[in-house]
PDBQT receptor file of N, H, CA, C and O in Angstrom, charges set to zero:
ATOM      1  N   UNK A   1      -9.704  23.147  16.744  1.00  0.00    +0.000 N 
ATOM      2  CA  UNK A   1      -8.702  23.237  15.667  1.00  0.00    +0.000 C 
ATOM      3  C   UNK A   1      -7.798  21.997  15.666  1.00  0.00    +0.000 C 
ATOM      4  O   UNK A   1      -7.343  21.263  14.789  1.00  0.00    +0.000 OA
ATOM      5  N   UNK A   2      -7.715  22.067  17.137  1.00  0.00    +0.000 N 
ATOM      6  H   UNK A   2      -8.084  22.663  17.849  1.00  0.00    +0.000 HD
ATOM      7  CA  UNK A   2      -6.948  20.158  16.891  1.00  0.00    +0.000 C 
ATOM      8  C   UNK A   2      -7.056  18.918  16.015  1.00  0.00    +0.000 C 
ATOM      9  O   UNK A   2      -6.214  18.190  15.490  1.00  0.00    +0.000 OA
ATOM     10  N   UNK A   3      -7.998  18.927  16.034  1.00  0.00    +0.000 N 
ATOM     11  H   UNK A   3      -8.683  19.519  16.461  1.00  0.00    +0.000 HD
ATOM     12  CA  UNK A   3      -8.933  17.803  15.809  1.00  0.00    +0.000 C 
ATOM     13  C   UNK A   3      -8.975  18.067  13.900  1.00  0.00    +0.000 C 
ATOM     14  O   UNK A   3      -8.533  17.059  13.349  1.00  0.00    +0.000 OA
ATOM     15  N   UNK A   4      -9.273  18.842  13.187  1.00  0.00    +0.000 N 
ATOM     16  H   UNK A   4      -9.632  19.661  13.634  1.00  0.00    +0.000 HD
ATOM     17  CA  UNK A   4      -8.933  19.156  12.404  1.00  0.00    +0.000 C 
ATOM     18  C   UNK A   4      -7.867  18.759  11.756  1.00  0.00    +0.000 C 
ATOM     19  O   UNK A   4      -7.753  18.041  10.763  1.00  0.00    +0.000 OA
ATOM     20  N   UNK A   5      -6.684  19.583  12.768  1.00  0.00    +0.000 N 
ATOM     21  H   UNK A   5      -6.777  20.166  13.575  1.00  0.00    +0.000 HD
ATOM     22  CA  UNK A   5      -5.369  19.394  12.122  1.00  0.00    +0.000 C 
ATOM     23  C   UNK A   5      -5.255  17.868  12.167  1.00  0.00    +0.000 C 
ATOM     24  O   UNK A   5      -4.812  17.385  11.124  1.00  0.00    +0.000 OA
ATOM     25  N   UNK A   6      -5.498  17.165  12.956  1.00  0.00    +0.000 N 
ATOM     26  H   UNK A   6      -5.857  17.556  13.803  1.00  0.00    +0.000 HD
ATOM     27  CA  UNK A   6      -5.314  15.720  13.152  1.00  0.00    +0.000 C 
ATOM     28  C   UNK A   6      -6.080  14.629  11.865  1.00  0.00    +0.000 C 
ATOM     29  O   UNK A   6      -5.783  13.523  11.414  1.00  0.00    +0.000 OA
ATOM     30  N   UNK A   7      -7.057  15.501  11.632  1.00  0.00    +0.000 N 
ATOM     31  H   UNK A   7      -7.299  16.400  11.998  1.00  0.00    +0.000 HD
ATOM     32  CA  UNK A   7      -7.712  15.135  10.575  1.00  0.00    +0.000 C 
ATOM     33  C   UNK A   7      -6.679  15.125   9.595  1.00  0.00    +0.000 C 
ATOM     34  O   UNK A   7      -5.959  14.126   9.580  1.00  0.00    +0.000 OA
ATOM     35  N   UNK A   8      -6.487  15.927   8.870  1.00  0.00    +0.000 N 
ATOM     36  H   UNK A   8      -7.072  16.738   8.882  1.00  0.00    +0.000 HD
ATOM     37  CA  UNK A   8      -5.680  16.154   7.868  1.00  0.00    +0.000 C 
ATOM     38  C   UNK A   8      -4.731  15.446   7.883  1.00  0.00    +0.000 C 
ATOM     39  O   UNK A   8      -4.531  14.725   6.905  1.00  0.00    +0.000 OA
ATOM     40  N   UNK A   9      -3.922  15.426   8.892  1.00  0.00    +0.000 N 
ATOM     41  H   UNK A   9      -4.084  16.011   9.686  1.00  0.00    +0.000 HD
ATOM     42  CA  UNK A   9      -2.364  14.579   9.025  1.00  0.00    +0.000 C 
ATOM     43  C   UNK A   9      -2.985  13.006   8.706  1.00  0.00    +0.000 C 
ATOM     44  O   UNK A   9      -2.380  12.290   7.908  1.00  0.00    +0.000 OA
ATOM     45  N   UNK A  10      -3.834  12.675   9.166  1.00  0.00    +0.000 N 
ATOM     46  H   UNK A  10      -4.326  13.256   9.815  1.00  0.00    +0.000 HD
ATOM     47  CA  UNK A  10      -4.266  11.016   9.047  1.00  0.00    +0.000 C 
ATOM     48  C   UNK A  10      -4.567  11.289   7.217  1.00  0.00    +0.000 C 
ATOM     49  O   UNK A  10      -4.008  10.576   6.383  1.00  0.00    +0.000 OA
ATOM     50  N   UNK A  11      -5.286  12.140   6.927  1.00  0.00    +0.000 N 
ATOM     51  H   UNK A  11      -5.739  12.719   7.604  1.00  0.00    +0.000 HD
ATOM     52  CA  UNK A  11      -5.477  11.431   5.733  1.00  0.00    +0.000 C 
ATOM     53  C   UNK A  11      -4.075  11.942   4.640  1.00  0.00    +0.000 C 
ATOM     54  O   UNK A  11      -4.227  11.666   3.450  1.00  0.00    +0.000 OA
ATOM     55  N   UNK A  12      -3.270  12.385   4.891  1.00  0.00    +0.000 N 
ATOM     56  H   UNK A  12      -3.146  12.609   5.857  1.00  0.00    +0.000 HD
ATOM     57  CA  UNK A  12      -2.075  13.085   4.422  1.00  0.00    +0.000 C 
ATOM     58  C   UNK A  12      -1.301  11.380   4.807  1.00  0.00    +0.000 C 
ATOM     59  O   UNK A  12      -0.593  10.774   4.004  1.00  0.00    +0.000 OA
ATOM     60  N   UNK A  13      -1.670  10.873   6.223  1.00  0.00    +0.000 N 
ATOM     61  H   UNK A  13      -2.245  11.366   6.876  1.00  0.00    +0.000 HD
ATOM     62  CA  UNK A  13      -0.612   9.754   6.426  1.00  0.00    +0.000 C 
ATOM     63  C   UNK A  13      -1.431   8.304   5.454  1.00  0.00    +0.000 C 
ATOM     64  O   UNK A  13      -0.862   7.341   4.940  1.00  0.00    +0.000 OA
ATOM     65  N   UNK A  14      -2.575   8.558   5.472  1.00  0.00    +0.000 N 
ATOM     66  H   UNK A  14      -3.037   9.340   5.890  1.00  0.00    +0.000 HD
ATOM     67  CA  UNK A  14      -3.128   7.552   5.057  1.00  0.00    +0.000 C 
ATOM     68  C   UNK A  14      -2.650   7.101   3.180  1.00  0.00    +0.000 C 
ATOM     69  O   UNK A  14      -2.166   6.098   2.655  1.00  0.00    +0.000 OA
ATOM     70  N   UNK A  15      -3.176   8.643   2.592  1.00  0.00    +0.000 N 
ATOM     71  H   UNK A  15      -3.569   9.458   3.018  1.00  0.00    +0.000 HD
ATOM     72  CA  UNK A  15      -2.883   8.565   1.354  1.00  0.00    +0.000 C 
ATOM     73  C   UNK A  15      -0.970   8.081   1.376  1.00  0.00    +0.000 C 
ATOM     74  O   UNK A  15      -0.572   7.166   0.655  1.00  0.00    +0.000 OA
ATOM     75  N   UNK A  16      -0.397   8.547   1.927  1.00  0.00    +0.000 N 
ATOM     76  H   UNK A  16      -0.721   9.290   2.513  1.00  0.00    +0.000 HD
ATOM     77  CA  UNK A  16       0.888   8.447   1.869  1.00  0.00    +0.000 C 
ATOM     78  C   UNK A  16       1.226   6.140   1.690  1.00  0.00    +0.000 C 
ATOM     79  O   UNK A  16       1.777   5.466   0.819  1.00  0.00    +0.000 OA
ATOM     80  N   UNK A  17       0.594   5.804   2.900  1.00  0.00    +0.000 N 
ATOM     81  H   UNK A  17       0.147   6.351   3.607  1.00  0.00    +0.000 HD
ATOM     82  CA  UNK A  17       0.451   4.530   3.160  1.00  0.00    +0.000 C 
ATOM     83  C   UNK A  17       0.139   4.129   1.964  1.00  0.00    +0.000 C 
ATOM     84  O   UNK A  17       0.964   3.531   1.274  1.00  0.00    +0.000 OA
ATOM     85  N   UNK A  18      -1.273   4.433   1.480  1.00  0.00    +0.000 N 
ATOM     86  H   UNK A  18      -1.944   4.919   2.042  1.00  0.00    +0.000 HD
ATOM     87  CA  UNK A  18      -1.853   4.015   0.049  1.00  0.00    +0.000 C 
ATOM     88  C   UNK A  18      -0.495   3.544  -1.126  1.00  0.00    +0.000 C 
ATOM     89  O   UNK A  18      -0.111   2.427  -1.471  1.00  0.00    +0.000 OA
ATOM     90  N   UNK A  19      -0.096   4.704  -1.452  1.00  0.00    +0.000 N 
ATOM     91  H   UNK A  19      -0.407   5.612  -1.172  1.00  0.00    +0.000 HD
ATOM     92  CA  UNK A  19       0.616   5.014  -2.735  1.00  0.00    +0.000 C 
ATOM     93  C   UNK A  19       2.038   4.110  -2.769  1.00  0.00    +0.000 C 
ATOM     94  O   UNK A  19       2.649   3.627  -3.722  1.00  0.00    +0.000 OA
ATOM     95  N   UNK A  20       2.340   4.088  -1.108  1.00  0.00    +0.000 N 
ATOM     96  H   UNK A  20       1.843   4.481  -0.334  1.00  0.00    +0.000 HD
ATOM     97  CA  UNK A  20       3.731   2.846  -1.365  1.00  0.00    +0.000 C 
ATOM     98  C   UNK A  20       2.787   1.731  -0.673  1.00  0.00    +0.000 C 
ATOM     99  O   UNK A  20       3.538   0.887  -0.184  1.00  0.00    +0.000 OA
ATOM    100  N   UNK A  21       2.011   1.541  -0.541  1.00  0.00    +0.000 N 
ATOM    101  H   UNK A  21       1.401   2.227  -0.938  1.00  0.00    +0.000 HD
ATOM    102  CA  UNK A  21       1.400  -0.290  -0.672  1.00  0.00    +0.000 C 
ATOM    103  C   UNK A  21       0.975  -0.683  -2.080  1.00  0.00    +0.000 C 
ATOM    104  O   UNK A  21       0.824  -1.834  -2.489  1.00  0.00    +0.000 OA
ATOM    105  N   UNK A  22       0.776   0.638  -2.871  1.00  0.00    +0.000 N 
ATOM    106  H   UNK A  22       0.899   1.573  -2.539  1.00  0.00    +0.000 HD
ATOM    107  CA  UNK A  22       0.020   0.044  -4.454  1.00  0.00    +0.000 C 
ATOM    108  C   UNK A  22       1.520   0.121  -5.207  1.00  0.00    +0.000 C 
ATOM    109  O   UNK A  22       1.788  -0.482  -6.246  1.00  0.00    +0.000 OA
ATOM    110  N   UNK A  23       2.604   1.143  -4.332  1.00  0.00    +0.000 N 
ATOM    111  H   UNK A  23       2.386   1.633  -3.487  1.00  0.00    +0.000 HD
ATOM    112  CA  UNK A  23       4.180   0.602  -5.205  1.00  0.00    +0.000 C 
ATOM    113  C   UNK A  23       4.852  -0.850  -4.999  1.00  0.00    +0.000 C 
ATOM    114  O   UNK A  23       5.539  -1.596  -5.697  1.00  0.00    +0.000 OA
ATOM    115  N   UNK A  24       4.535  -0.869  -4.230  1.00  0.00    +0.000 N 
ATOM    116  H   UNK A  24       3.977  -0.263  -3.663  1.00  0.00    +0.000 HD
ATOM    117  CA  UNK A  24       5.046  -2.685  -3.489  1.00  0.00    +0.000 C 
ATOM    118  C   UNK A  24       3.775  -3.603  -3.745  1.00  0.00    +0.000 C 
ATOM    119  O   UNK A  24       4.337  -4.666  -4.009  1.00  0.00    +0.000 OA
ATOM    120  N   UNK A  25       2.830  -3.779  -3.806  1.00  0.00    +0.000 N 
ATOM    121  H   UNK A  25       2.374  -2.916  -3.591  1.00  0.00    +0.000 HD
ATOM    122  CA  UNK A  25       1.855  -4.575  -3.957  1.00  0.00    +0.000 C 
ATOM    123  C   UNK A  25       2.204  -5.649  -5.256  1.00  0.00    +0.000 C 
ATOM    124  O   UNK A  25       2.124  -6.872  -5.148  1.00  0.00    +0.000 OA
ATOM    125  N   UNK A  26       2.597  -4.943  -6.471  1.00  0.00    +0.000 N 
ATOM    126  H   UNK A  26       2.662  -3.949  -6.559  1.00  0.00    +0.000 HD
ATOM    127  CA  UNK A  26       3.530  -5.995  -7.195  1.00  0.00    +0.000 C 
ATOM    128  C   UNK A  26       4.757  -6.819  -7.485  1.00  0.00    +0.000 C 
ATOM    129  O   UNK A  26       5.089  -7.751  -8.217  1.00  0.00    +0.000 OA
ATOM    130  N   UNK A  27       5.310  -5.976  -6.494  1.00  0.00    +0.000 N 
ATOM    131  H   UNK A  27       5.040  -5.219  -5.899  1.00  0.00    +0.000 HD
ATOM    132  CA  UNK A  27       6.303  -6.142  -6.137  1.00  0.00    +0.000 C 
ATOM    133  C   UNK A  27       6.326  -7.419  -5.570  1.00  0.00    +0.000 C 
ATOM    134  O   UNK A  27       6.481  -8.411  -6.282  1.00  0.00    +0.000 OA
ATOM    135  N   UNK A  28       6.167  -7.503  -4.178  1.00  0.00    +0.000 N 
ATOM    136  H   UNK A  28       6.041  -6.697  -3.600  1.00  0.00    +0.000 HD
ATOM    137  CA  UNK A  28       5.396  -8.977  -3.465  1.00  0.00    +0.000 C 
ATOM    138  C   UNK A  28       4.913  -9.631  -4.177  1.00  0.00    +0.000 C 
ATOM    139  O   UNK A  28       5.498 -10.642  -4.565  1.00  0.00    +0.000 OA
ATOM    140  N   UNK A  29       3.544  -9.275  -4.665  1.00  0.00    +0.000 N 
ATOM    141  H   UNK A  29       3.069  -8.453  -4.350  1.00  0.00    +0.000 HD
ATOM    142  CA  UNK A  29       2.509 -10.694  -5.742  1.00  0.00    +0.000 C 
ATOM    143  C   UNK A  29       2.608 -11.011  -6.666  1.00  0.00    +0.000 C 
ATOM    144  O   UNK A  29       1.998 -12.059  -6.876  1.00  0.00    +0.000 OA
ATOM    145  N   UNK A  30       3.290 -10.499  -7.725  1.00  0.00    +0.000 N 
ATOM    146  H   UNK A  30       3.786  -9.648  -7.554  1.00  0.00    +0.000 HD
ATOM    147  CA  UNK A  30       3.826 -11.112  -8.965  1.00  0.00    +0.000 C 
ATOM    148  C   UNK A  30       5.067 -12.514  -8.552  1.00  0.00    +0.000 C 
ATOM    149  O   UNK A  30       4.912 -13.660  -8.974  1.00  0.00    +0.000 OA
ATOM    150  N   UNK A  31       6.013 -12.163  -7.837  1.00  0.00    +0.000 N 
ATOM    151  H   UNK A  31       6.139 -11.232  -7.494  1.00  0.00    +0.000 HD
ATOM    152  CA  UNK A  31       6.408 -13.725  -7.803  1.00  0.00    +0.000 C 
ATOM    153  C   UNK A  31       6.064 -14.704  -7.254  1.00  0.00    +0.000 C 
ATOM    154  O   UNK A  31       6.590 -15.812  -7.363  1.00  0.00    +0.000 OA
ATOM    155  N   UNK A  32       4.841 -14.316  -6.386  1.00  0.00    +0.000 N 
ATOM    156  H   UNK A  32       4.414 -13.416  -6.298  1.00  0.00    +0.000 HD
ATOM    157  CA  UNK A  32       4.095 -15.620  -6.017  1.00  0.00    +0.000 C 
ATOM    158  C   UNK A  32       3.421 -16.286  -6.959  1.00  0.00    +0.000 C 
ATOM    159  O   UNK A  32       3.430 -17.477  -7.269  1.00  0.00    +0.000 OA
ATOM    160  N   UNK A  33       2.702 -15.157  -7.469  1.00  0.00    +0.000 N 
ATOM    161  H   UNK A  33       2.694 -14.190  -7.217  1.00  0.00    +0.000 HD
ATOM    162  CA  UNK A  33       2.037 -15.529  -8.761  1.00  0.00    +0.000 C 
ATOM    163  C   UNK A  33       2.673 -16.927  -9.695  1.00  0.00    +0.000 C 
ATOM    164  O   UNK A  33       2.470 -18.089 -10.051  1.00  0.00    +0.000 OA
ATOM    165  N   UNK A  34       3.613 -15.721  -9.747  1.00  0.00    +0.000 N 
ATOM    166  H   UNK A  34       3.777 -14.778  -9.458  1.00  0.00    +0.000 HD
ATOM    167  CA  UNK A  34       4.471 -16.644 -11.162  1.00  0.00    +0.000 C 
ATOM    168  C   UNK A  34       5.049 -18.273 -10.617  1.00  0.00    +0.000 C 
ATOM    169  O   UNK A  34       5.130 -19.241 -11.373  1.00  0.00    +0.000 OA
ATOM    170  N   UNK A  35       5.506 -18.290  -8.760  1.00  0.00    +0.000 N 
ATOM    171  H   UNK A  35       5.440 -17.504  -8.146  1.00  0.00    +0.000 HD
ATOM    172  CA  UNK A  35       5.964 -19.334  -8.488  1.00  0.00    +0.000 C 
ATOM    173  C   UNK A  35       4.838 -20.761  -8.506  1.00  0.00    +0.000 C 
ATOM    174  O   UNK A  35       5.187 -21.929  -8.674  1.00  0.00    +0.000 OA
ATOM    175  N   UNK A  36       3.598 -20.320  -8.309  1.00  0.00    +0.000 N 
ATOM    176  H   UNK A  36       3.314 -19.371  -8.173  1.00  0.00    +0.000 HD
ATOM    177  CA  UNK A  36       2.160 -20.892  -8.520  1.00  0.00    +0.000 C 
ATOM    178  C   UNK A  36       2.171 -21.360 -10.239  1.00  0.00    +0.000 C 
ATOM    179  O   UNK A  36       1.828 -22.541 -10.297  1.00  0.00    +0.000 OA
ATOM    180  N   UNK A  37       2.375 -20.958 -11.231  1.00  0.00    +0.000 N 
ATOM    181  H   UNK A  37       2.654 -19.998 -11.184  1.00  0.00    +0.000 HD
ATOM    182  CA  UNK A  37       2.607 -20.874 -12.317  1.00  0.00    +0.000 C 
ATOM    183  C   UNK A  37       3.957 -21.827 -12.622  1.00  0.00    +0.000 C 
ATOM    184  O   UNK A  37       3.660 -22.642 -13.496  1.00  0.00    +0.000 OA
ATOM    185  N   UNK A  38       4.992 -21.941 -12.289  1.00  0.00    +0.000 N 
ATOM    186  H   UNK A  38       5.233 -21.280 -11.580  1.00  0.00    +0.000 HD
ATOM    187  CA  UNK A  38       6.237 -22.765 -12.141  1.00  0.00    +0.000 C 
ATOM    188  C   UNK A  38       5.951 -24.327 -11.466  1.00  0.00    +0.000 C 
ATOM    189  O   UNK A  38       6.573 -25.365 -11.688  1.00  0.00    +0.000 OA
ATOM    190  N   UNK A  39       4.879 -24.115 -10.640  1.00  0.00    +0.000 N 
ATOM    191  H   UNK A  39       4.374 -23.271 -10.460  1.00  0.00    +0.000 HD
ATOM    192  CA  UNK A  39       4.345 -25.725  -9.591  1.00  0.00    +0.000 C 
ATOM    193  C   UNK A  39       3.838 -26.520 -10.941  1.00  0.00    +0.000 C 
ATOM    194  O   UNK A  39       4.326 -27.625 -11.182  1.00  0.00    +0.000 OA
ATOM    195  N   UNK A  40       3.050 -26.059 -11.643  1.00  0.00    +0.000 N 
ATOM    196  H   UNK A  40       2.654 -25.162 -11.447  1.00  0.00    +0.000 HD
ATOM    197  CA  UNK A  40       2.172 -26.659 -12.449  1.00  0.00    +0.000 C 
ATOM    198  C   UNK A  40       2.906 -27.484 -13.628  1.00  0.00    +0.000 C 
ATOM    199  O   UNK A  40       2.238 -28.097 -14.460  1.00  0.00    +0.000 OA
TER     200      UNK A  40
């Protein structure tokens, strides 16, 4: 049953990880973007 529950918590922690790296992911790369865009 351990092992299980452990299961679950990882992908409960995983999805969790997911959803604020794809909230911040533009966050971060859009002004690099744009500063790449400003060089030129």
């Amino acid at each position: 049953m351990a092992a299980a529950r452990n299961l679950r918590t990882a992908l409960i922690f995983g999805g969790f990880i997911s959803m604020v790296g794809a909230a911040f992911y533009p966050i971060y790369f859009r002004p690099l973007l744009r500063l790449e865009e400003y060089r030129e």
